[in-house]
VMD Tcl script that builds the backbone (N, CA, C; Angstrom):
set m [mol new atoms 180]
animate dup $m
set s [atomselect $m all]
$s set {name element resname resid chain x y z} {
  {N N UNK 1 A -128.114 -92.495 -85.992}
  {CA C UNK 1 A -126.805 -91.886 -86.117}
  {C C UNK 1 A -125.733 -92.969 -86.266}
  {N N UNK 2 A -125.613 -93.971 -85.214}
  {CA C UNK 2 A -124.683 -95.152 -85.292}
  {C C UNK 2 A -124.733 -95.578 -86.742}
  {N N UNK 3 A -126.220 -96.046 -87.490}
  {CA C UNK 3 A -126.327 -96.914 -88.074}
  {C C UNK 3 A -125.923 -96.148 -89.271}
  {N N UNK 4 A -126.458 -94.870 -89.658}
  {CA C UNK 4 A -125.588 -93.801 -90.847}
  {C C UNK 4 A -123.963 -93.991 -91.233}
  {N N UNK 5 A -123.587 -93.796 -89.460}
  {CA C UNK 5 A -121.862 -93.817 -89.578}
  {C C UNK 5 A -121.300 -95.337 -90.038}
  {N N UNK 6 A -122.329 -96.245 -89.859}
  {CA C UNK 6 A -121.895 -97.899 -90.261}
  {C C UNK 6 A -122.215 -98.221 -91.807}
  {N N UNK 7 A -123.162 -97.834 -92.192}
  {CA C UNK 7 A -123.414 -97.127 -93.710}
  {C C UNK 7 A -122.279 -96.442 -94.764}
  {N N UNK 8 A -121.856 -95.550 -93.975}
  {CA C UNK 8 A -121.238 -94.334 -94.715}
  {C C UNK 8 A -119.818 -95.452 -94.639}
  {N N UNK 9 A -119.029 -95.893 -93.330}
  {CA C UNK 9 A -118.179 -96.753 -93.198}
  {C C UNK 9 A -117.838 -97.689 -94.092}
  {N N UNK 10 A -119.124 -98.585 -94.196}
  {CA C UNK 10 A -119.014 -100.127 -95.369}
  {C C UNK 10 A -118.741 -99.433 -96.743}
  {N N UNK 11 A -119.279 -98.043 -97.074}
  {CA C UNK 11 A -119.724 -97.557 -98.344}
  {C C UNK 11 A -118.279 -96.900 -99.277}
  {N N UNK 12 A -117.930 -96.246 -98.001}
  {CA C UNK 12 A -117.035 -95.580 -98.380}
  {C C UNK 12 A -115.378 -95.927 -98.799}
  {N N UNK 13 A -115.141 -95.535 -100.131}
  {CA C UNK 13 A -113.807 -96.449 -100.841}
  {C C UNK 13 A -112.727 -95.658 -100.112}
  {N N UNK 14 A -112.543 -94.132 -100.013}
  {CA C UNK 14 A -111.238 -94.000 -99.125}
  {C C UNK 14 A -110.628 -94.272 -98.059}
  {N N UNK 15 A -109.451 -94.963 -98.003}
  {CA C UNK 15 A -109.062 -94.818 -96.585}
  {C C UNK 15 A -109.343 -96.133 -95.934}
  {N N UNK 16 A -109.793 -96.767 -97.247}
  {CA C UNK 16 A -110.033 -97.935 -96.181}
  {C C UNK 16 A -109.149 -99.437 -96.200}
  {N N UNK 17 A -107.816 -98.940 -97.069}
  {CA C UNK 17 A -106.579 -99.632 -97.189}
  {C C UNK 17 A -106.190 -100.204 -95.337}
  {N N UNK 18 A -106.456 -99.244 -94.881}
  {CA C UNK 18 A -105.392 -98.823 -93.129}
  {C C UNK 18 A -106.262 -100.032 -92.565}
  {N N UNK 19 A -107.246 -99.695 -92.706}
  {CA C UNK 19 A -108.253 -100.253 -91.756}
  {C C UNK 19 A -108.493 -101.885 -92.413}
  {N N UNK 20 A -108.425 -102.042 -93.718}
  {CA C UNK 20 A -108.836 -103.291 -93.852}
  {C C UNK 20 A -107.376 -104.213 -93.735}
  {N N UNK 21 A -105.724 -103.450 -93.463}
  {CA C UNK 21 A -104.502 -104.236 -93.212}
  {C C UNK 21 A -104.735 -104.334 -91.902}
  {N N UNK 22 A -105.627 -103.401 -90.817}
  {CA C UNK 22 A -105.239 -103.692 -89.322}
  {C C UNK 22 A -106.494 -104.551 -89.147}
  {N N UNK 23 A -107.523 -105.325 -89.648}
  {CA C UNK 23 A -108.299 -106.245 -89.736}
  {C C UNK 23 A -107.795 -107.450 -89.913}
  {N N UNK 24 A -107.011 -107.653 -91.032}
  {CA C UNK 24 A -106.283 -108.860 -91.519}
  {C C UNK 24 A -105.279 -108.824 -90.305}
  {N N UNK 25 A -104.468 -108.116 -90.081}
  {CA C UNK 25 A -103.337 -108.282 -89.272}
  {C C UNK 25 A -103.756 -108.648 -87.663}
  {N N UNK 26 A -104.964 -108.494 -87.133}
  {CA C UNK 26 A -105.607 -108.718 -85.527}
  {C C UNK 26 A -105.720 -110.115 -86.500}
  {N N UNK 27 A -106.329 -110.267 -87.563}
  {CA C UNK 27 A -106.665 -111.778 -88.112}
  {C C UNK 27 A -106.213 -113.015 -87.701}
  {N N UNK 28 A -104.281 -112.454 -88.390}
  {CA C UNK 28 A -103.305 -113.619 -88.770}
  {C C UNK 28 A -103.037 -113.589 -87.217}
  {N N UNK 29 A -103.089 -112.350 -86.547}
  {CA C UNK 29 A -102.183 -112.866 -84.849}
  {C C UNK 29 A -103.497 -113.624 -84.259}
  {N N UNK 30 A -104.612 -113.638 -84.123}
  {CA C UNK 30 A -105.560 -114.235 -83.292}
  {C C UNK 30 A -105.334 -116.515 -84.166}
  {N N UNK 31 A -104.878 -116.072 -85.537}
  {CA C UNK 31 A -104.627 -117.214 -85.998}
  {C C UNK 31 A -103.265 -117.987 -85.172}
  {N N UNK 32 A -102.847 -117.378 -85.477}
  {CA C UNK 32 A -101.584 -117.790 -85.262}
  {C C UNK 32 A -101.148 -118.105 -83.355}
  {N N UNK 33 A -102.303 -117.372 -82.469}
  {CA C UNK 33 A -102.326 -117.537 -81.377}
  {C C UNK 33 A -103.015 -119.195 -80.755}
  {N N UNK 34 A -104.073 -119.623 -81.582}
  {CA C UNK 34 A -104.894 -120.694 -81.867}
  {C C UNK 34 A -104.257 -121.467 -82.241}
  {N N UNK 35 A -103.253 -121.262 -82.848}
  {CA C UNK 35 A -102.550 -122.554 -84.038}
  {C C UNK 35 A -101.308 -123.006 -82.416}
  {N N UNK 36 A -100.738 -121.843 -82.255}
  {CA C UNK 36 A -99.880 -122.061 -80.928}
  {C C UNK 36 A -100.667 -122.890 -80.142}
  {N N UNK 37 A -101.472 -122.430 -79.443}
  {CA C UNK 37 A -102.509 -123.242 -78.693}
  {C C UNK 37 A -102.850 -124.692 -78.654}
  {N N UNK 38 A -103.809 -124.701 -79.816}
  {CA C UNK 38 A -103.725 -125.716 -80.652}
  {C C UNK 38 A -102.866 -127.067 -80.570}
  {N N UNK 39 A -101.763 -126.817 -81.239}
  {CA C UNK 39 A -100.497 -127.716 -81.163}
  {C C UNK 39 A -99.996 -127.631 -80.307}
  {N N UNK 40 A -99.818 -127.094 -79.197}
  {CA C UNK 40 A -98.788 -127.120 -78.209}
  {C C UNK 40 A -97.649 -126.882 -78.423}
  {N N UNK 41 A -96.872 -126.192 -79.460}
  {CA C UNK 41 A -95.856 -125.883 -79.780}
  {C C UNK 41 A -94.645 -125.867 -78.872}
  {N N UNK 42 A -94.563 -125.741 -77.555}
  {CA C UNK 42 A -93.987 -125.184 -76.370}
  {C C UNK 42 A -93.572 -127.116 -76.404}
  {N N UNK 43 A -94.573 -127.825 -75.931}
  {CA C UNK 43 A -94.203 -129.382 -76.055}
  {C C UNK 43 A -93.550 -130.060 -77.158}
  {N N UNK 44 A -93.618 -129.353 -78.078}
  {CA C UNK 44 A -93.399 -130.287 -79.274}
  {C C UNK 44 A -91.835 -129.533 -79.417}
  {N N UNK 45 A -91.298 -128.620 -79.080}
  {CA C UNK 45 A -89.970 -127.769 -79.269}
  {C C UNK 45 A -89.765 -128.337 -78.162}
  {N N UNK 46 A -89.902 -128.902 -76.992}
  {CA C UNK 46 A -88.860 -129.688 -75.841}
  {C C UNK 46 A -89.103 -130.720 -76.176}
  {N N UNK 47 A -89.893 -131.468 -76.333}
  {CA C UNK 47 A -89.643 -132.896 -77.148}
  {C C UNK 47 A -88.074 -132.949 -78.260}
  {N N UNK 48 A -88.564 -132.063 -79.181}
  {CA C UNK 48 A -87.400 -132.270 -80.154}
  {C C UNK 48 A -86.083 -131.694 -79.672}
  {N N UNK 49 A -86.151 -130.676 -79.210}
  {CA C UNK 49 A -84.674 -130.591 -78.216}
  {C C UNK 49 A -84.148 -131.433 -77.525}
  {N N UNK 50 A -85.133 -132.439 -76.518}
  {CA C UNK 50 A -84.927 -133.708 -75.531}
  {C C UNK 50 A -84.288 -134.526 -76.523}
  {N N UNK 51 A -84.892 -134.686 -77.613}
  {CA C UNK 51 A -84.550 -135.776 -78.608}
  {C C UNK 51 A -83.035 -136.105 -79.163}
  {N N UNK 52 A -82.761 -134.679 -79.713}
  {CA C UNK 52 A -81.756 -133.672 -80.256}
  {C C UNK 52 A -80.451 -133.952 -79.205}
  {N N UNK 53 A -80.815 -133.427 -77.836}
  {CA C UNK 53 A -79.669 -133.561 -76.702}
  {C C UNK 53 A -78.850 -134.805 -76.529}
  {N N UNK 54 A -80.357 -135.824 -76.665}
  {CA C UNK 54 A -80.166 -137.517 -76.276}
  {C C UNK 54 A -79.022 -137.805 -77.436}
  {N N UNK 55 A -79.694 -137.567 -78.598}
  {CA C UNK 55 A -79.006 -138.439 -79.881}
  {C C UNK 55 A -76.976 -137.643 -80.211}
  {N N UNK 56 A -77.223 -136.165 -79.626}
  {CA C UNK 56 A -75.593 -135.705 -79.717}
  {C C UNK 56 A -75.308 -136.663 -78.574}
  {N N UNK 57 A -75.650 -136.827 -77.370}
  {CA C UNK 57 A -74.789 -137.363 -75.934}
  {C C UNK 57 A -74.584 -138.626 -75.968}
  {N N UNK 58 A -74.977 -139.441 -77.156}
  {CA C UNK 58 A -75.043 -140.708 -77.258}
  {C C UNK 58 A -73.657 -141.053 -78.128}
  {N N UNK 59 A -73.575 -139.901 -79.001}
  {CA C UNK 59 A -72.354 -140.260 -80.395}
  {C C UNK 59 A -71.092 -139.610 -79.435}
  {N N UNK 60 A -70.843 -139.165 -78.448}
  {CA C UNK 60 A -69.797 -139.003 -77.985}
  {C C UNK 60 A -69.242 -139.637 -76.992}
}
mol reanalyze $m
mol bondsrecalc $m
mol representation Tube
mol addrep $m
């Protein structure tokens, strides 16, 4: 029965616009969660703010 409904699923052309944008879209966020990760983004945006703060407090 499972394996029919996984059959009929792969096979079948309607309807399967919805389902193959909410595939891609869990995709790009599980990407994009990794890439955050990854780089440390959180460090690298207070770094350049630290940087940013230093170099205005210096010219005044």
């Amino acid at each position: 029965m499972m394996m029919d409904m996984l059959t009929r699923l792969i096979h079948e052309e309607e309807g399967a616009a919805a389902s193959e944008y909410a595939v891609l879209l869990a995709l790009v966020i599980v990407t994009v969660l990794i890439a955050l990760w990854l780089f440390d983004i959180r460090e690298a945006y207070n770094t350049v703010t630290n940087k940013v703060k230093n170099a205005t407090n210096n010219q005044t």
